[in-house]
Biopython code that builds the backbone (N, CA, C, O; Angstrom):
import numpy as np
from Bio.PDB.StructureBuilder import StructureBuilder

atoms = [
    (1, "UNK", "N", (29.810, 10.955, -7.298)),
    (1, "UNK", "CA", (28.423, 10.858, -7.732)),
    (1, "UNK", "C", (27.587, 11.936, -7.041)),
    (1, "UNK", "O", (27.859, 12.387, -5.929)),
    (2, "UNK", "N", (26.568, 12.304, -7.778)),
    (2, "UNK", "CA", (25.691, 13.423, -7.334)),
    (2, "UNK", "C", (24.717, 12.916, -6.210)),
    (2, "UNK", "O", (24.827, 11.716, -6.460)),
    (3, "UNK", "N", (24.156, 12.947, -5.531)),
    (3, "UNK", "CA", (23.104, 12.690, -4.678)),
    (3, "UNK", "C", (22.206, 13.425, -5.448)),
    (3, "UNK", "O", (21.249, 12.657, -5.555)),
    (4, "UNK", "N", (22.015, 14.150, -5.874)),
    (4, "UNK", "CA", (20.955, 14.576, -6.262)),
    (4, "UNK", "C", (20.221, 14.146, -7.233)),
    (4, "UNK", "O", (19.155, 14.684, -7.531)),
    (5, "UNK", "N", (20.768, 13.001, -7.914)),
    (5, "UNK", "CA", (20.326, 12.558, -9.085)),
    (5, "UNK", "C", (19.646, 10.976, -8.773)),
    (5, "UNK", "O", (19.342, 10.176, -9.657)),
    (6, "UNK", "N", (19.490, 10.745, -7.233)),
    (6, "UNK", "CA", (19.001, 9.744, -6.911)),
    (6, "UNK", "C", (17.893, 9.576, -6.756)),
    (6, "UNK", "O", (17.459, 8.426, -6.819)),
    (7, "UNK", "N", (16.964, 10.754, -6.476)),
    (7, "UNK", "CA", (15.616, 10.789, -5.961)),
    (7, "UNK", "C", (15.527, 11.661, -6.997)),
    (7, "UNK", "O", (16.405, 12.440, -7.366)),
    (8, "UNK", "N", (13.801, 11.423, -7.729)),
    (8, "UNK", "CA", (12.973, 12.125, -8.871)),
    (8, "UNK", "C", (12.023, 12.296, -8.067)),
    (8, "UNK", "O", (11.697, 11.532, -7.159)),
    (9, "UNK", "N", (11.411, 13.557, -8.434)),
    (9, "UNK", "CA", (10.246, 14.295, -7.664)),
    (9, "UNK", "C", (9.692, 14.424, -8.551)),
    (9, "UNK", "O", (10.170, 15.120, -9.447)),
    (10, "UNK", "N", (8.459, 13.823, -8.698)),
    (10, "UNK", "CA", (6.399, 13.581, -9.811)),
    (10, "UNK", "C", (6.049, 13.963, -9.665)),
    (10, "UNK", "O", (5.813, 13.523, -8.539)),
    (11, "UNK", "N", (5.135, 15.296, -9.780)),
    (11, "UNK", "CA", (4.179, 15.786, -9.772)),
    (11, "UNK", "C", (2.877, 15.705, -10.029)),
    (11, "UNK", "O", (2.559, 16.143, -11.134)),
    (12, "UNK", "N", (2.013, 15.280, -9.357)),
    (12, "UNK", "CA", (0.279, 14.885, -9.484)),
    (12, "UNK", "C", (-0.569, 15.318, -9.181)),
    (12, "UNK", "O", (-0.858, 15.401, -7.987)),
    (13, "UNK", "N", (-1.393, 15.818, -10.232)),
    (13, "UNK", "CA", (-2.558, 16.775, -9.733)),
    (13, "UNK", "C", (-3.532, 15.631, -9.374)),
    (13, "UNK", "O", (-4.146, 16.235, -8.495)),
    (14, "UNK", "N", (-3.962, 14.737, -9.407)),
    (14, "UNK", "CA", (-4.552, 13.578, -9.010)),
    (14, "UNK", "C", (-4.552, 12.812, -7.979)),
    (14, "UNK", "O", (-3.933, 11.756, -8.103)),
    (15, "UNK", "N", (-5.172, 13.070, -6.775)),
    (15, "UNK", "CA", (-4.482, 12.577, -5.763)),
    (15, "UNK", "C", (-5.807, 12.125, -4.844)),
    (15, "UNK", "O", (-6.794, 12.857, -4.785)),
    (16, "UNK", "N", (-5.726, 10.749, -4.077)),
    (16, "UNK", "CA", (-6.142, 10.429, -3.173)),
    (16, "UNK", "C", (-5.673, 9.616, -1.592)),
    (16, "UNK", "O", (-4.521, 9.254, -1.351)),
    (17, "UNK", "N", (-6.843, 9.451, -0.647)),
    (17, "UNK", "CA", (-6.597, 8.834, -0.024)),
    (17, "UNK", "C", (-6.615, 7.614, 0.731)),
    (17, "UNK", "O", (-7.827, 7.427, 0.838)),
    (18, "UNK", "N", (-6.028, 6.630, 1.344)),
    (18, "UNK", "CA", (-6.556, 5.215, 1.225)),
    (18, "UNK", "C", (-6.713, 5.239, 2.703)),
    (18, "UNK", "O", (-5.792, 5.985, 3.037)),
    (19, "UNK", "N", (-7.107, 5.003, 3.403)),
    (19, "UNK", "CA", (-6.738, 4.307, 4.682)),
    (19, "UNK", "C", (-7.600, 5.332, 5.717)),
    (19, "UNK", "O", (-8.134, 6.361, 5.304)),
    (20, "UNK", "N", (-7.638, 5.009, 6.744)),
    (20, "UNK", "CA", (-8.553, 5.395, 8.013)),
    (20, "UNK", "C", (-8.129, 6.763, 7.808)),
    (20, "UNK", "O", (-7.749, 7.172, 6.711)),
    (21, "UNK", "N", (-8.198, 7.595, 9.025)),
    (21, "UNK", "CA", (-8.454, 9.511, 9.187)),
    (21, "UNK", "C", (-7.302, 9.237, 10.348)),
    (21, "UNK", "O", (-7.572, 9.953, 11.312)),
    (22, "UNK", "N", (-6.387, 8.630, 10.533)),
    (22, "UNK", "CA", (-5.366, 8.478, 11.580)),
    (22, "UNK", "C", (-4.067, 7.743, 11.074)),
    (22, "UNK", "O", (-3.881, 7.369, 9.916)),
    (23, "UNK", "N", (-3.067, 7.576, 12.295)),
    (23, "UNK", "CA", (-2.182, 6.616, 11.252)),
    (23, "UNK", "C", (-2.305, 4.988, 10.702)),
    (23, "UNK", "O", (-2.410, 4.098, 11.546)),
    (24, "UNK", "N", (-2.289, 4.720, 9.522)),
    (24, "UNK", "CA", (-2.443, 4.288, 8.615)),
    (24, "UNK", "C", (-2.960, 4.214, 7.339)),
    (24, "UNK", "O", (-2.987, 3.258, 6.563)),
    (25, "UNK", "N", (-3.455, 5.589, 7.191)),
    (25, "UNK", "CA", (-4.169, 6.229, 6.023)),
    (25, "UNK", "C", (-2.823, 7.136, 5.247)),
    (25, "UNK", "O", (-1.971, 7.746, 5.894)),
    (26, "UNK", "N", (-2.866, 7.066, 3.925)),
    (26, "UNK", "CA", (-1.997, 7.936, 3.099)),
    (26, "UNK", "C", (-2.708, 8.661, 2.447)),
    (26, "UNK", "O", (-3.911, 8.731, 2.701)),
    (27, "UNK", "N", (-2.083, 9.443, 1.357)),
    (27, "UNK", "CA", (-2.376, 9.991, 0.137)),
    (27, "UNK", "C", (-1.329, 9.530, -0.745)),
    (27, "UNK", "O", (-0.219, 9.151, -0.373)),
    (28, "UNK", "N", (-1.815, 9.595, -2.135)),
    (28, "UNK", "CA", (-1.295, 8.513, -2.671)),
    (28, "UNK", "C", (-1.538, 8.889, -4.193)),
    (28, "UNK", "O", (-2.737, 8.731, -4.425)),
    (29, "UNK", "N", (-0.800, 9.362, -5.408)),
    (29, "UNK", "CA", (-1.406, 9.646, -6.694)),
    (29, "UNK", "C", (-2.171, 8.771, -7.284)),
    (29, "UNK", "O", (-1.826, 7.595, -7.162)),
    (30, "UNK", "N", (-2.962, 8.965, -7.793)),
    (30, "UNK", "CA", (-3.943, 8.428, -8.253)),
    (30, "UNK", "C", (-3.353, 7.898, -10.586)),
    (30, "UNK", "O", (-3.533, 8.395, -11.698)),
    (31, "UNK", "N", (-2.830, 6.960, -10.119)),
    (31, "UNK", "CA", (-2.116, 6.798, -10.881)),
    (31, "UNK", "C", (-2.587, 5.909, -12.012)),
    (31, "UNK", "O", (-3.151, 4.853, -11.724)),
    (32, "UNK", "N", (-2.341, 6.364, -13.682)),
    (32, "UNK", "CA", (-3.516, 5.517, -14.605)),
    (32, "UNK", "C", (-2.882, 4.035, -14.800)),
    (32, "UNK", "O", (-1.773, 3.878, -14.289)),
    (33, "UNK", "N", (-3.232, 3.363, -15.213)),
    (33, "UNK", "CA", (-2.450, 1.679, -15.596)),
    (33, "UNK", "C", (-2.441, 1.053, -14.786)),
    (33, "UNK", "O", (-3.172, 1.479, -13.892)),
    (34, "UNK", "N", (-1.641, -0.438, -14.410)),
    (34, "UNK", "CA", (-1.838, -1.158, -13.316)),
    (34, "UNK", "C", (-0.330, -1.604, -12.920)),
    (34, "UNK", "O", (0.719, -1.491, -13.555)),
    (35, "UNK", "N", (-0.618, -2.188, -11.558)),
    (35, "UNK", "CA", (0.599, -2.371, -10.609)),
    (35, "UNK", "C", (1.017, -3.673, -11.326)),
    (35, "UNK", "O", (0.367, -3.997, -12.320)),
    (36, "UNK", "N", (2.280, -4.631, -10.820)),
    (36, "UNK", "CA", (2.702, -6.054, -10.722)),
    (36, "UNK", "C", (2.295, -6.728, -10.040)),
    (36, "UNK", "O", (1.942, -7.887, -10.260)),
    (37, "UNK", "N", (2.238, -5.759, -8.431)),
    (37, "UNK", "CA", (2.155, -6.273, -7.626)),
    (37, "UNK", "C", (1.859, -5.838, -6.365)),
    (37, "UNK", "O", (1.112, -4.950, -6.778)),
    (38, "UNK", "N", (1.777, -5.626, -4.447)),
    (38, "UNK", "CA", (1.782, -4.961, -4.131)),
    (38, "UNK", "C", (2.161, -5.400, -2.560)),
    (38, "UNK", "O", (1.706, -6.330, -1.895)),
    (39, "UNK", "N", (3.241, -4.309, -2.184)),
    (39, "UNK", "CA", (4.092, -5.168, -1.160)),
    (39, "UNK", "C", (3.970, -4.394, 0.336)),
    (39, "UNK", "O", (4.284, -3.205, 0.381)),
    (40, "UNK", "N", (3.725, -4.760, 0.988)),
    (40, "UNK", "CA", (3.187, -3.495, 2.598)),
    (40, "UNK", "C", (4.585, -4.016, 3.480)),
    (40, "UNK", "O", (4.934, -5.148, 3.146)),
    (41, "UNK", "N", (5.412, -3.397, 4.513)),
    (41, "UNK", "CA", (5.804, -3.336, 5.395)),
    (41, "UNK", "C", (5.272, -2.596, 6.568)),
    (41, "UNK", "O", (4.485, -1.668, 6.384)),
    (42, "UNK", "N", (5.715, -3.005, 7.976)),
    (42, "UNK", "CA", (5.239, -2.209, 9.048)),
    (42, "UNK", "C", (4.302, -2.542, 9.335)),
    (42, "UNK", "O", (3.996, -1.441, 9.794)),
    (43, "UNK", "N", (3.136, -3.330, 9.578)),
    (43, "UNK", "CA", (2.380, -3.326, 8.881)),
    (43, "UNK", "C", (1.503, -3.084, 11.267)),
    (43, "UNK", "O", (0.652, -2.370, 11.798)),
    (44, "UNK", "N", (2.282, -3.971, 11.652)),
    (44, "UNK", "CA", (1.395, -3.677, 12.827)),
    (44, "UNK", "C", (0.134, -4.257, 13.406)),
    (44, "UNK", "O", (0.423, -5.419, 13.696)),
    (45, "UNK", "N", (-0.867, -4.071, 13.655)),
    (45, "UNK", "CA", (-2.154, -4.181, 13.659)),
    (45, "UNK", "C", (-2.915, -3.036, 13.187)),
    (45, "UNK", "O", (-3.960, -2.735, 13.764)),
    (46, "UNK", "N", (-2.522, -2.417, 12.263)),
    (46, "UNK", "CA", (-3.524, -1.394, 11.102)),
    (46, "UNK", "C", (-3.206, -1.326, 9.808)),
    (46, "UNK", "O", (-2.312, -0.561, 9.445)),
    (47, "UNK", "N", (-3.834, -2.050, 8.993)),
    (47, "UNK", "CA", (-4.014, -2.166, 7.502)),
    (47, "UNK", "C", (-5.122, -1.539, 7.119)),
    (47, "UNK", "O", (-5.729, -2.224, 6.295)),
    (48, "UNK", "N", (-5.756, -0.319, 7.413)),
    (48, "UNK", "CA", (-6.664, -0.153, 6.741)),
    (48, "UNK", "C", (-6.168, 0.392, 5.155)),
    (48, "UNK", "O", (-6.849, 0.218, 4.145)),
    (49, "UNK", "N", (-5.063, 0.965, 5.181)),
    (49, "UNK", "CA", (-4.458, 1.372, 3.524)),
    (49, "UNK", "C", (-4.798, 0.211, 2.985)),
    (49, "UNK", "O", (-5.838, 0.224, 2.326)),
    (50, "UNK", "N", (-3.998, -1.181, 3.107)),
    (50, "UNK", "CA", (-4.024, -2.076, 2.502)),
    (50, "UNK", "C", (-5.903, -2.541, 1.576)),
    (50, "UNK", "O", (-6.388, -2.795, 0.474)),
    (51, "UNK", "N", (-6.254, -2.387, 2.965)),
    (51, "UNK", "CA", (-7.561, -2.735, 2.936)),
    (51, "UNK", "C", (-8.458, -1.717, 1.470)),
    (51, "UNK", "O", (-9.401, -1.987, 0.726)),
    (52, "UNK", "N", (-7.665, -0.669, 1.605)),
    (52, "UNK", "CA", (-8.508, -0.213, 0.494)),
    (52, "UNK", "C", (-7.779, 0.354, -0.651)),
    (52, "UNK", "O", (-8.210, 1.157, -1.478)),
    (53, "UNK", "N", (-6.439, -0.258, -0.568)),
    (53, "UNK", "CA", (-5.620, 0.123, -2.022)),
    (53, "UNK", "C", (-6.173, -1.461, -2.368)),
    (53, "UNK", "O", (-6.276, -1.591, -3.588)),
    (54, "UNK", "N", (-6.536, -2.634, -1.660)),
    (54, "UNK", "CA", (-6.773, -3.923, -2.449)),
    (54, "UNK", "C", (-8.664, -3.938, -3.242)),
    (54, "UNK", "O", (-9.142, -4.623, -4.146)),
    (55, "UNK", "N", (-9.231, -2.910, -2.416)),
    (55, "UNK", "CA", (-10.452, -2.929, -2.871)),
    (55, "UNK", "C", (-10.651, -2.521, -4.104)),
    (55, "UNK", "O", (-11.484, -2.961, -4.896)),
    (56, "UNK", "N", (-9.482, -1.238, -4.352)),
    (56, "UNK", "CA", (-9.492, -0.022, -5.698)),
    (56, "UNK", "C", (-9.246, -0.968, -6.839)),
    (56, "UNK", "O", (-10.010, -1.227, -7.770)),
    (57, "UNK", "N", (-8.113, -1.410, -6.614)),
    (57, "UNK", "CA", (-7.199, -2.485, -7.208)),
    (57, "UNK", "C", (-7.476, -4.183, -7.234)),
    (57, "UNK", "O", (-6.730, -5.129, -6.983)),
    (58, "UNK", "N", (-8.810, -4.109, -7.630)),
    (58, "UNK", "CA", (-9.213, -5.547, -7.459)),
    (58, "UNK", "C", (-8.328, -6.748, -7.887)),
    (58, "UNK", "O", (-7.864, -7.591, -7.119)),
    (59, "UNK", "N", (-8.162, -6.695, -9.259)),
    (59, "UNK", "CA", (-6.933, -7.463, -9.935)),
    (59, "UNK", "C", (-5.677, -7.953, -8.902)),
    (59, "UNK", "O", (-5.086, -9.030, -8.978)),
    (60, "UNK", "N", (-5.458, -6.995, -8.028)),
    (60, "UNK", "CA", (-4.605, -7.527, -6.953)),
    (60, "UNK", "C", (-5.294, -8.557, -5.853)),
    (60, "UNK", "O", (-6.403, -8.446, -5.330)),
    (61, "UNK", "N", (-4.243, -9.653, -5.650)),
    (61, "UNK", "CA", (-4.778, -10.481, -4.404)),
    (61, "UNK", "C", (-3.735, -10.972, -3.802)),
    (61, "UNK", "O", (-2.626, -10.440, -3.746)),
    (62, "UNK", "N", (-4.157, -12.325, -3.186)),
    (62, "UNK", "CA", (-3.093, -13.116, -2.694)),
    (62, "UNK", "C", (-1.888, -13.321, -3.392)),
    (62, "UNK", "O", (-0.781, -12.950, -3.001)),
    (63, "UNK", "N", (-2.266, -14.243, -4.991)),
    (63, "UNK", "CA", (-0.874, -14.724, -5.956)),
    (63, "UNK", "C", (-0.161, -13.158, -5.946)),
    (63, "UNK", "O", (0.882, -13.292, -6.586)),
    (64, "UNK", "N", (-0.271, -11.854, -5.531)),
    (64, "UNK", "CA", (0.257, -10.875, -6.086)),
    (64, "UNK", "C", (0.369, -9.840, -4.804)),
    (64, "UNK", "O", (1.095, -8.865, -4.999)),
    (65, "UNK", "N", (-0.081, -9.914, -3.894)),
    (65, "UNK", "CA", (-0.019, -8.938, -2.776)),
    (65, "UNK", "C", (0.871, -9.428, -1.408)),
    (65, "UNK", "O", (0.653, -10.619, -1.185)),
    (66, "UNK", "N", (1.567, -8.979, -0.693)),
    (66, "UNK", "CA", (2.367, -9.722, 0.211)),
    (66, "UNK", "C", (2.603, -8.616, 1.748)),
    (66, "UNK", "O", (2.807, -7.403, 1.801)),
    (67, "UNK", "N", (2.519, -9.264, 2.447)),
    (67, "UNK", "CA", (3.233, -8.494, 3.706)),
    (67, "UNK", "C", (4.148, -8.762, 4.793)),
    (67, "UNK", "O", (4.387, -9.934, 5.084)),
    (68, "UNK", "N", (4.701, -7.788, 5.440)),
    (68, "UNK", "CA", (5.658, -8.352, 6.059)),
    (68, "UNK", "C", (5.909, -7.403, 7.249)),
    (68, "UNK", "O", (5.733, -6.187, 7.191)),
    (69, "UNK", "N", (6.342, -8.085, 8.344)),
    (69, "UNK", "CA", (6.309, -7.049, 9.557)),
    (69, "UNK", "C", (6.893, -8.314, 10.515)),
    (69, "UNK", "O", (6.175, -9.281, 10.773)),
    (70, "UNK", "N", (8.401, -8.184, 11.058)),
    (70, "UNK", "CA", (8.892, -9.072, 11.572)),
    (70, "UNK", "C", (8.225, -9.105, 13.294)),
    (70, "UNK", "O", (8.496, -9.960, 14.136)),
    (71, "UNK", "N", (7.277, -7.876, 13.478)),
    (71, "UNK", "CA", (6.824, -7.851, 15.299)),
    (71, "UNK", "C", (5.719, -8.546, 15.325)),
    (71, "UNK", "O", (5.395, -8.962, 16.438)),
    (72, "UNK", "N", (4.738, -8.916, 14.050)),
    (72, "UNK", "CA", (3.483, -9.813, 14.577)),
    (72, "UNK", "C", (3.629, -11.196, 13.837)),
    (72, "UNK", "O", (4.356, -11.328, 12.853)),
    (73, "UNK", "N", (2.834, -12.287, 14.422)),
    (73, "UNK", "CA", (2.818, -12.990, 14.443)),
    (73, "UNK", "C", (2.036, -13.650, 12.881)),
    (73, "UNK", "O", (2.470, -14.502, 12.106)),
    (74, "UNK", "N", (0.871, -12.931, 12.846)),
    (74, "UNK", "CA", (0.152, -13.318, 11.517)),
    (74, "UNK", "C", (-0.733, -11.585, 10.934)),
    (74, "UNK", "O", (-0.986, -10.648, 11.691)),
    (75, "UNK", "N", (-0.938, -11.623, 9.883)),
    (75, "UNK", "CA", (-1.661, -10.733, 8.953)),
    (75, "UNK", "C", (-2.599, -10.297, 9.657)),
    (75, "UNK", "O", (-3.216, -11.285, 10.055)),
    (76, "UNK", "N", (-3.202, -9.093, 10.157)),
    (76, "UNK", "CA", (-4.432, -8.649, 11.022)),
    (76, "UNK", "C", (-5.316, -8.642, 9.633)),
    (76, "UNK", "O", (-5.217, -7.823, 8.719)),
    (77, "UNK", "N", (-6.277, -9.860, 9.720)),
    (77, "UNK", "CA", (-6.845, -10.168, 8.358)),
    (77, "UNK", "C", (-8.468, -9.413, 8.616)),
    (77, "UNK", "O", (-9.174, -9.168, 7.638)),
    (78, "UNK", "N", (-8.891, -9.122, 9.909)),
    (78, "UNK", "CA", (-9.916, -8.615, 9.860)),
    (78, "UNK", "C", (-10.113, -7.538, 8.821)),
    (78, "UNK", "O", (-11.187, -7.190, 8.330)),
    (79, "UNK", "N", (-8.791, -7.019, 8.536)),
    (79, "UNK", "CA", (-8.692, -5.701, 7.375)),
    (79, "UNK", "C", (-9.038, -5.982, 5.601)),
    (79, "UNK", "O", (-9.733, -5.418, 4.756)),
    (80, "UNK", "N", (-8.086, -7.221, 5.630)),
    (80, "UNK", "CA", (-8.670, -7.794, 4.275)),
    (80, "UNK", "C", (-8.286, -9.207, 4.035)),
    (80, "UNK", "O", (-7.469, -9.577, 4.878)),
    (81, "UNK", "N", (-8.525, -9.903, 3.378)),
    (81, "UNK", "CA", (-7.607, -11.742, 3.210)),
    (81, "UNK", "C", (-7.117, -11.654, 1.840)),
    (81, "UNK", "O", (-6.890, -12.694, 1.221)),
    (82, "UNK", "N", (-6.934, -10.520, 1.312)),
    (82, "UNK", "CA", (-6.046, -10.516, 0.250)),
    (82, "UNK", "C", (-4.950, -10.000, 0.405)),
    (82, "UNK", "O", (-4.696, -9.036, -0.317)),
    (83, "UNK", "N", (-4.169, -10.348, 1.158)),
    (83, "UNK", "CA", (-2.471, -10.457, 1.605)),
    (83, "UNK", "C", (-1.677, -11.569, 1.367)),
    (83, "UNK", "O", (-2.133, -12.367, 2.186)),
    (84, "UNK", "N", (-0.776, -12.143, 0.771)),
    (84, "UNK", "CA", (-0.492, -13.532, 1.172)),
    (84, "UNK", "C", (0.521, -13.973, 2.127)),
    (84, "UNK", "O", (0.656, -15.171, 2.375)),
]
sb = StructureBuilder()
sb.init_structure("model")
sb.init_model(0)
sb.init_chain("A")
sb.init_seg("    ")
for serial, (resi, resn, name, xyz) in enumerate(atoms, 1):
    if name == "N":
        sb.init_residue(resn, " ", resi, " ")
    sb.init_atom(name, np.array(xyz, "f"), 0.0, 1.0, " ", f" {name:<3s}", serial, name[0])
structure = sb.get_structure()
C-alpha cells in the first residue's frame, strides 16, 4: 500500500482564527455547511478554541459537543458550558 494515498491535502483560501494569541488558539478553514458534531482532546486548562469555535457554531452544544482529557478532573467551564 502507498502511504501516500492516506493523507489529502485542501486547499483554503478562507481561513480563520479561533482561540487566544498563544497556545490554544488555531487557524482553521473557514468552512461553508455545518458540522455533526464537535469533539476536543487535550484539552488542559485552556479552551479558549473551544470557546469560540462553540460561539461561531451556535447550533453546536452539549447534546453534540464533547471533551476529553484523561489529566483533569472536570471541563475548565469558565471557557464555555457547552461541552458535555
Amino acid at each position: 500500500m502507498n502511504n501516500k494515498n492516506l493523507l489529502e491535502v485542501y486547499n483554503f483560501d478562507e481561513k480563520i482564527r479561533l482561540g487566544d494569541n498563544h497556545d490554544g488558539g488555531y487557524v482553521i478553514c473557514e468552512m461553508k455547511g455545518t458540522y455533526d458534531c464537535y469533539i476536543t482532546c487535550g484539552i488542559s486548562n485552556e479552551a479558549s478554541f473551544d470557546r469560540d469555535f462553540l460561539n461561531k457554531y451556535t447550533y453546536l452544544n452539549k447534546s453534540n459537543s464533547f471533551g476529553y482529557d484523561g489529566t483533569i478532573v472536570e471541563y475548565p467551564s469558565y471557557y464555555t458550558d457547552g461541552i458535555g
